[in-house]
C-alpha positions, -999 to +999 in steps of 0.1 A: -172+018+016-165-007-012-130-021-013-115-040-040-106-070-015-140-077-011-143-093-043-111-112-036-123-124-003-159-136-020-133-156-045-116-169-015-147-178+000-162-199-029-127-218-040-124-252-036-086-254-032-093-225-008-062-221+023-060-205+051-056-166+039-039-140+064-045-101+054-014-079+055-007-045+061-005-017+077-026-003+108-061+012+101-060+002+063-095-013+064-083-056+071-110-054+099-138-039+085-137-056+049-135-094+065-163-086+086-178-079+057-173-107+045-187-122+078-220-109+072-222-137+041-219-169+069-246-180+091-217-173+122-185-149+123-161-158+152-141-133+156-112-136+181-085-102+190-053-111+204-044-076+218-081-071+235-082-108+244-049-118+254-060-141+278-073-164+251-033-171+232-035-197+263-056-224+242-027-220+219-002-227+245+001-264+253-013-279+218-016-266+184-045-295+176-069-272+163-100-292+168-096-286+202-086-254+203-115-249+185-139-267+210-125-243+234-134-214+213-166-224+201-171-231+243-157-194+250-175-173+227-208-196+226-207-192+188-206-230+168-176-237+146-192-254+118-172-257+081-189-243+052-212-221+080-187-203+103-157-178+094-127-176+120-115-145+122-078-142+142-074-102+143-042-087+155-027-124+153+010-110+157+002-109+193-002-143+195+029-160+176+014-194+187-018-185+170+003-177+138+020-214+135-014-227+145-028-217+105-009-244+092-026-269+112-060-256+100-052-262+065-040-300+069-065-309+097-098-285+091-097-280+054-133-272+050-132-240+073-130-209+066-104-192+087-089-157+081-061-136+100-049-102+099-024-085+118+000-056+115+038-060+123+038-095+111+067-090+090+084-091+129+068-123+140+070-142+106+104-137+107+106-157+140+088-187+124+110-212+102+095-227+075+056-206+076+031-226+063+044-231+029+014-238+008-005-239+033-014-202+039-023-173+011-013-140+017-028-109+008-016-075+008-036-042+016-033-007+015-052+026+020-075+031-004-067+043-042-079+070-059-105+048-074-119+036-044-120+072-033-145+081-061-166+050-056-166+057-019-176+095-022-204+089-049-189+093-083-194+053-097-202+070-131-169+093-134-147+061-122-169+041-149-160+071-175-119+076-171-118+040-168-130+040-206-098+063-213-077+050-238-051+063-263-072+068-296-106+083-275-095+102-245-114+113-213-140+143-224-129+174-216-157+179-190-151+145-167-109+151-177-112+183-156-133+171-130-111+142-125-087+161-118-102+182-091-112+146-069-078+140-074-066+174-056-089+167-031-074+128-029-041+138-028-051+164-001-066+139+026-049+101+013-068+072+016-068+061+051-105+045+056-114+067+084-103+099+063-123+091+034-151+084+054-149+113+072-150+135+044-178+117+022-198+123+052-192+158+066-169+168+039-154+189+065-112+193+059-109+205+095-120+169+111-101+153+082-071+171+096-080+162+131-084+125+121-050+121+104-035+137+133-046+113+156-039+082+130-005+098+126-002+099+167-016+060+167+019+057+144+044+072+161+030+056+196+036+017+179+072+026+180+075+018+212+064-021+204+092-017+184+118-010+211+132-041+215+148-038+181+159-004+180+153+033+202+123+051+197+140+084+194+156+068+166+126+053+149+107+088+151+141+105+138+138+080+108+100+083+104+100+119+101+134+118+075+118+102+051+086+130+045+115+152+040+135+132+019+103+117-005+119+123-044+155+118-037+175+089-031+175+082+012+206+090+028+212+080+065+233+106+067+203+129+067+186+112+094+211+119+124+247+135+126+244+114+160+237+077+154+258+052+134+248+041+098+241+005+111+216+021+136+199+043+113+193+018+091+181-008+112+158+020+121+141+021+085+142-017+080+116-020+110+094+009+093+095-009+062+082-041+076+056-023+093+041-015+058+040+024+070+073+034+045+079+016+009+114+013-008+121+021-042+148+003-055+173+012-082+183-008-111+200-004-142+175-017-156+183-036-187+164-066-192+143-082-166+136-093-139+141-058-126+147-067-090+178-089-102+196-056-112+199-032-082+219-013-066+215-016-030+233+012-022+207+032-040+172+035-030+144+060-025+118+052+005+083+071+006+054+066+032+021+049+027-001+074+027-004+112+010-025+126+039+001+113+066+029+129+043+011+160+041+004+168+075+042+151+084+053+180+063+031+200+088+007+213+060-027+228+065-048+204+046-080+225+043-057+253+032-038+232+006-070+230-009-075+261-021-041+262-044-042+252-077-036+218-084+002+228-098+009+243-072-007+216-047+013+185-060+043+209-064+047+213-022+071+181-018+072+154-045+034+145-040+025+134-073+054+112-071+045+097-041+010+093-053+021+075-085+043+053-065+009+045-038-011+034-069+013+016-082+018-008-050-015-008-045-030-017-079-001-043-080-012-081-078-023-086-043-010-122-040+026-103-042+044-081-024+053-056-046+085-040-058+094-005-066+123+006-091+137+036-104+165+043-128+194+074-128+229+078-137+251+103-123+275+115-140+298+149-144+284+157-174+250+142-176+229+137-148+194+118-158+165+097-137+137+081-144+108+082-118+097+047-122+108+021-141+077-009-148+077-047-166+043-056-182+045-089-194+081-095-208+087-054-217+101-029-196+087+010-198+098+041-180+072+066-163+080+101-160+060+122-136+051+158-141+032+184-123+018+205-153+013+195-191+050+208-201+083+199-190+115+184-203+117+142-211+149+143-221+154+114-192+129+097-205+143+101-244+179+093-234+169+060-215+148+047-244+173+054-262+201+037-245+177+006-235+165+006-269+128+007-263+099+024-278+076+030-254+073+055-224+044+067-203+044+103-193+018+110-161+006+141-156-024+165-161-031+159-198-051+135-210-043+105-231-023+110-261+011+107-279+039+126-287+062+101-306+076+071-282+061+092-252+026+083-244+005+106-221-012+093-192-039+115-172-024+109-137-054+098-120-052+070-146-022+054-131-041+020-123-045+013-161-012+021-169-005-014-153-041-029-173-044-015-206-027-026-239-031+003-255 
């Protein structure tokens, strides 16, 4: 299955000012498979796993001098270290924190190898480090896969190829608009996890799709208890499961537990978020950038990574929230919100680590929110989200408005087109919403 890292990692491979580069992200997003991938274009792939192979974090131990640690390797695993010929692969690196600081060293002392980590729960051991390899180390961020890499992944290069061509003044033909839309019901259905989709572009059987997730969502809730030094399982499962239940509103700990404190609660989601298994949405007021300098801390929304893991965390039968229409499907929970705000993250640079916002003011009289709130370049635009092809934007009207503006994106099921300052966006377009000019 063809990721769009791998183009970034055949980039990486061929730059001259190339640095070490560590993969982030969460468990089973595909960091493994795509850099062995990769490996396949050297003449040797070394490929070292902390949490099978713990033993080995003693070469780190006493020296961080990484021609000798990687004399010892090359020893170990009778594969030759040799730069410009060999890739290094650290996998599950957050198990060894000295393998972590050792990167730097690569960088200053080995400049001409290639050397690649990955891990998940970094975000826990980087913490721990002062000073990380500042310019030193790149990072990149991954995800499950998009809706895009779903199509290319089940066969259907030439629809991707066609709705990529989607613009404002020629829209998406009626025929590939339509069947667009039904990949997307099916997307939305089983998520992107790797193993999912290639599951289902195999046996294109629901049932084992179901099964999978299941077990991917059992893998999940077992990590917790790596977590346990930093806060209770119970308590981490209790926050976990609050926020299916609470995707589209703004997260209250008080919803979590009647039991626990505030502080504990949220200490609770802090650890999710770091895990990359649960996003934030921040909000902000939103007028003028950067967005992130005008939040409100207090207010926030948090959704999880993935659509199948929400689904069957809302306990749905996927094979039989198939068979509804597609209002009806991405009407059970806030799904198409949570989608939009997966492809957005995802289709973000992946140098960054993105941000989320939102906008909505409470008041007595006039309650009004924006789904998402984006910057391209120096503008800002709001994006409203709807299930059907009607609905009210008088959100979306009154914050243009008010900010002044005179653009806003509407994503839904109709195709491209424009009403006024509200320009329709076919919702499994939401990657060019972040590309296209016009």
């Amino acid at each position: 299955m063809k990721r769009k890292i791998e183009t970034i990692l055949e980039d990486w491979k061929h730059s001259e000012n190339r640095k070490v580069l560590l993969i982030r992200g969460a468990r089973q997003v595909g960091k493994t498979f795509s850099i062995r991938h990769l490996g396949k274009s050297f003449d040797h792939l070394l490929e070292v796993n902390f949490e099978e192979e713990p033993e080995i974090c003693q070469f780190f131990k006493k020296s961080l001098n990484v021609v000798d640690i990687c004399e010892k390797l090359s020893a170990y695993y009778n594969v030759p270290i040799k730069p410009g010929k060999t890739l290094l692969f650290f996998d599950e690196i957050q198990a060894c924190p000295d393998g972590l600081k050792s990167l730097r060293f690569f960088y200053e002392k080995m400049p001409g190898l290639h050397v690649i980590a990955a891990g998940s729960l970094l975000e826990f051991v980087l913490s721990e480090i002062p000073s990380f390899g500042v310019g030193r180390i790149s990072s990149i961020f991954m995800y499950p896969m998009t809706f895009e890499e779903f199509l290319i992944a089940i066969g259907e290069e030439q629809l991707f190829g066609i709705i990529k061509q989607g613009r404002f003044s020629s829209p998406v033909d009626t025929v590939f608009h339509e069947k667009a839309l039904d990949k997307l019901k099916t997307y939305l259905v089983i998520g992107g996890m790797p193993a999912v989709v290639d599951s289902y572009q195999l046996k294109k059987d629901l049932r084992e799709c179901m099964l999978i997730i299941d077990d991917l969502l059992t893998g999940i809730r077992d990590d917790f208890s790596k977590y346990k030094i930093r806060a209770k399982v119970p308590q981490l499962l209790e926050t976990f499961d609050s926020i299916a239940f609470q995707t589209g509103g703004k997260f209250k700990y008080s919803n979590v537990s009647q039991e626990e404190t505030i502080y504990n609660v949220k200490r609770s989601l802090e650890l999710l978020l770091k895990s990359g298994i649960a996003y934030k949405i921040h909000h902000t007021s939103a007028r003028g950038i950067p967005l992130g300098a005008q939040i409100d801390a207090r207010k926030f929304k948090v959704i999880i990574f993935d659509c199948g893991i929400y689904n069957r965390m809302l306990g749905l039968d996927l094979s039989e929230h198939l068979l509804k229409s597609y209002v009806d499907l991405i009407n059970k929970g806030s799904l198409a919100e949570l989608y939009v705000g997966l492809e957005l993250i995802a289709n973000s640079p992946p140098r960054l680590n993105p941000q989320l916002f939102y906008w909505h003011r409470e008041s007595r009289n006039s309650n009004a929110e924006v789904d998402y709130v984006i910057q391209k370049n120096e503008s800002i635009f709001p994006v409203e989200v709807k299930s059907g092809v009607k609905g009210s934007m008088q959100s979306m009207n009154l914050f243009l408005s008010e900010r002044n503006l005179e653009k806003g994106f509407r994503l839904s099921q109709e195709n491209f087109g424009t009403y006024q300052k509200i320009y329709t966006v076919p919702i499994y377009s939401v990657s060019q919403l972040l590309t296209m000019e016009e």
